[in-house]
N, C-alpha and C positions, 0 to 999 in steps of 0.2 A: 504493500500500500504506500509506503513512504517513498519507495523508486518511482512508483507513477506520481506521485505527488512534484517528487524531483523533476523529474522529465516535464510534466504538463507548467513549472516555473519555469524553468527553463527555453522553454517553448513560445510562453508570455512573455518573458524578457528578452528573449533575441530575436522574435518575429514581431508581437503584437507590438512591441513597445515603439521601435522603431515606425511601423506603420501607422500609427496614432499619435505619434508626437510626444510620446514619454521619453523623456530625457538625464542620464544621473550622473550627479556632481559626488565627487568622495574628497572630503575635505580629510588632509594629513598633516600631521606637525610633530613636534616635541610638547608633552605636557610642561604647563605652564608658559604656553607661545600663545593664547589665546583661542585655542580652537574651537572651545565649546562656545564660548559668545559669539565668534564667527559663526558657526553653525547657527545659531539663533539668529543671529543679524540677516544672513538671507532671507526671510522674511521677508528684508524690503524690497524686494522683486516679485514683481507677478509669475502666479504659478507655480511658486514653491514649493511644495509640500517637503517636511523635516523627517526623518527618523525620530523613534522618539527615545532611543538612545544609540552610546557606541556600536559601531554596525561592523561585521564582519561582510563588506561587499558580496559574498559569495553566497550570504543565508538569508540578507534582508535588501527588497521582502523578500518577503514569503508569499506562497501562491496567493492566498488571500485579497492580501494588498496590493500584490499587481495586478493581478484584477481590478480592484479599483480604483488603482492608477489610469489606468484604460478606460475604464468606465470615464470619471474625470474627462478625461482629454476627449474622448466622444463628445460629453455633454455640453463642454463649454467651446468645443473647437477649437479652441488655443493648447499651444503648448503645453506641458505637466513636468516640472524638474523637479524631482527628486532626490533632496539631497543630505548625505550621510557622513557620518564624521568617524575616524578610525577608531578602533577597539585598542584594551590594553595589549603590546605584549606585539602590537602592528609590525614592529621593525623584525623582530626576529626572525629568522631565515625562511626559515617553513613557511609564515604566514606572508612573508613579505612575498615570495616564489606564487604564493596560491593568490594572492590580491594582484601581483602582476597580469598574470594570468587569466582572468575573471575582467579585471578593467578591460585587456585588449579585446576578448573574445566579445565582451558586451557596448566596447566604446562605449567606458565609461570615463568622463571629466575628472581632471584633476587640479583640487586646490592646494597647492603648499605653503601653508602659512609659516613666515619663520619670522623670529623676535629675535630682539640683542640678546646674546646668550649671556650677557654680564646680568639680566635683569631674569632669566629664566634661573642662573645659575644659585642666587640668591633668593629665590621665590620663597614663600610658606605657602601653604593650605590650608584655610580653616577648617576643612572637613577630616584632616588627617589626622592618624592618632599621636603623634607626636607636633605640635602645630607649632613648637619653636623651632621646628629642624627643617632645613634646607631641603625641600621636596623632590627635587629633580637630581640626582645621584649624577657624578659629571659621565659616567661609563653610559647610563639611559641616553643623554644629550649626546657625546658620542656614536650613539646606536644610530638613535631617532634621525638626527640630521646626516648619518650616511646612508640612512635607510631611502628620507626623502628624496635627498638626491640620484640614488639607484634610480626610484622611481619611476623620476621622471625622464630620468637619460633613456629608462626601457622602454616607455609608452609613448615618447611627445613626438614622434610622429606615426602614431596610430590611434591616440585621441586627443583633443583638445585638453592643453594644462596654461598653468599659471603660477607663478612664484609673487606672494603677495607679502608686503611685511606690516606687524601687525602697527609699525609706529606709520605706517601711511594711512591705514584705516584711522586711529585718533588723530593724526594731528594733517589730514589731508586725503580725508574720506571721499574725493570728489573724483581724484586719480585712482583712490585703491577701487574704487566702484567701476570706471572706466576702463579701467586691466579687467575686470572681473566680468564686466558686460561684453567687451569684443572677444572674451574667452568662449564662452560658453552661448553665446547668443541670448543673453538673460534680457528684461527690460523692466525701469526702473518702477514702483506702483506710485502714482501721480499722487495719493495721497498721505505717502509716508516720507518721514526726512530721511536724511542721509547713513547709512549704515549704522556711520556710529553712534546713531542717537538708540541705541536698543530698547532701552529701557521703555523711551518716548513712544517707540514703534508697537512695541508690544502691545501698551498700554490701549494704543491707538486702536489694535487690531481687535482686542478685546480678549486675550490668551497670555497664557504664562504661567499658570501655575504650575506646573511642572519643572519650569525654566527657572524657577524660585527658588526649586528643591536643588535642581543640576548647579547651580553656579554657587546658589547660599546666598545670593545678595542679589535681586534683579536692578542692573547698571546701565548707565550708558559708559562706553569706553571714555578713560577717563586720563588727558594729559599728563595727570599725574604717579599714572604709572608708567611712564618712559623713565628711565634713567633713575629710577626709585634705588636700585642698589645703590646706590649714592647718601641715602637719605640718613644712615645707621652706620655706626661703627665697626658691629657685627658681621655687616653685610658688605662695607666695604673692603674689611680685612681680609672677607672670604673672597671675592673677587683678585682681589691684587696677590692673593698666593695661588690661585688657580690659572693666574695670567705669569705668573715668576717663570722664570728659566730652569727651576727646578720640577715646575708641575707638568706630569705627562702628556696635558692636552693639552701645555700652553700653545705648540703649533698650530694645532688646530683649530682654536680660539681666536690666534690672531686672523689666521685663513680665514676664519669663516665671518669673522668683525673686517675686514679687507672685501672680502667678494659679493657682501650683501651692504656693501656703501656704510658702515658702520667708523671704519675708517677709512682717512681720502687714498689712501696708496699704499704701496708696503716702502718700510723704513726697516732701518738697523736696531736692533737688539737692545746697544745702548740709548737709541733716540727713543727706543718704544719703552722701557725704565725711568728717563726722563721726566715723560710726557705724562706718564702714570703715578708718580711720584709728585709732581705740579697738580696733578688732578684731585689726587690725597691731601694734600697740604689746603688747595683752597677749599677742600669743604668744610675739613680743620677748622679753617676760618672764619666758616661760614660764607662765603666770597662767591654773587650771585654766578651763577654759571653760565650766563653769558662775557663774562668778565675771565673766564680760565683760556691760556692760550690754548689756540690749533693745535693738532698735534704736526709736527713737521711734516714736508714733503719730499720725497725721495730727490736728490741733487743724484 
């Protein structure tokens, strides 16, 4: 009974879905890069419809619900995107091989959201059981952001993807919307604001409670989570030993704060101790952060 159930999904999502206009977005990241409020935040485009939670691409939906995905896109004749956010545990090999796999076969979308990992690296959780301790373990953030990138190097020319960051969505939601729209062919709902207004959008739509539970705090994205590692001594000390010459991922940290515009260029070892050490001392200070110099540029 479960193989024919299998099969008649299957059947749904590669024949019907395409021929009616069903359409699905898999949004992927690093916990603590924002995902789940992204996930929420599509809303503000017509024809959304959400999972309504971590979704293993290859299970959800389920026959049920695509069907009435279908049904949907029937009724109103518009488009139907469907869009799902990874599960724990996304990066590792197995499931990373079977979520490749599943995207190409169904052209499915992809969303890569990635954040400063200076501010992922330093996160808490108020949901977690330990809620003073550094959430994102640096070996996970390692996983995550080489898993993303596998990703997309495997799929992006066999379905539509996008690399968005989460500090363009707060502080310049007009561009992250605009990547996000010629990506997937989305369109924006004429009566909701801009992405990152979530909190405003939901309200709007008249739904959330669920979204209440997922997040712990229903928000709009909020400027003052950029650069918040910065805010604590705790947080900044963990930072600047995770970025030392002695920490195993400092390489990769600086790579990946270098290839996602985090920093303007790559520089020398002693310019990048410098520049981190200047950065330490003015918060020290206190000393507004527009007021801390550039970091150098490569001569």
């Amino acid at each position: 009974m479960q193989a024919l159930r299998n099969a008649l999904r299957g059947f749904v999502r590669k024949r019907l879905f395409p021929l009616f206009g069903v359409r699905r977005i898999h949004i992927v990241g690093c916990a603590r890069s924002g995902t789940t409020m992204l996930h929420y935040a599509m809303l503000a485009f017509d024809g959304v419809v959400l999972s309504t939670t971590e979704s293993d691409v290859g299970l959800d939906p389920g026959l049920g619900q695509s069907l009435g995905l279908v049904w949907r896109a029937m009724r109103t004749r518009a488009p139907v995107h469907y869009v799902t956010k990874r599960n724990y545990g996304w990066y590792e090999p197995d499931a990373l091989r079977a979520t490749i796999e599943t995207l190409r076969a169904e052209r499915i979308g992809v969303l890569l959201l990635v954040r400063d990992p200076r501010d992922v690296l330093a996160s808490r959780h108020a949901g977690a059981e330990q809620r003073e301790a550094f959430y994102v373990e640096p070996s996970r953030w390692m996983k995550s952001v080489a898993a993303g990138e596998a990703l997309i190097d495997a799929v992006r020319h066999a379905v539509p993807t996008v690399t968005v960051r989460y500090e363009d969505v707060v502080a310049n939601p007009d561009y992250a919307e605009t990547r996000i729209v010629n990506a997937f062919g989305l369109r924006k709902n004429p009566r909701l604001q801009s992405i990152d207004k979530l909190r405003d959008n939901v309200r709007a739509l008249g739904i959330g409670v669920d979204m209440e539970q997922a997040l712990h705090k229903l928000r709009n994205f909020d400027r003052n989570s950029v650069q918040k590692w910065r805010s604590e001594e705790r947080s900044r000390s963990h930072v600047l030993d995770l970025l030392s010459d002695d920490s195993p991922i400092a390489v990769s940290l600086h790579d990946f704060l270098w290839r996602h515009r985090y920093l303007p260029g790559a520089w020398s070892a002693s310019a990048r101790q410098q520049w981190y050490a200047s950065v330490e001392s003015a918060i020290t200070r206190e000393i507004p952060s527009e007021q801390i110099a550039q970091p150098p540029t490569k001569h």
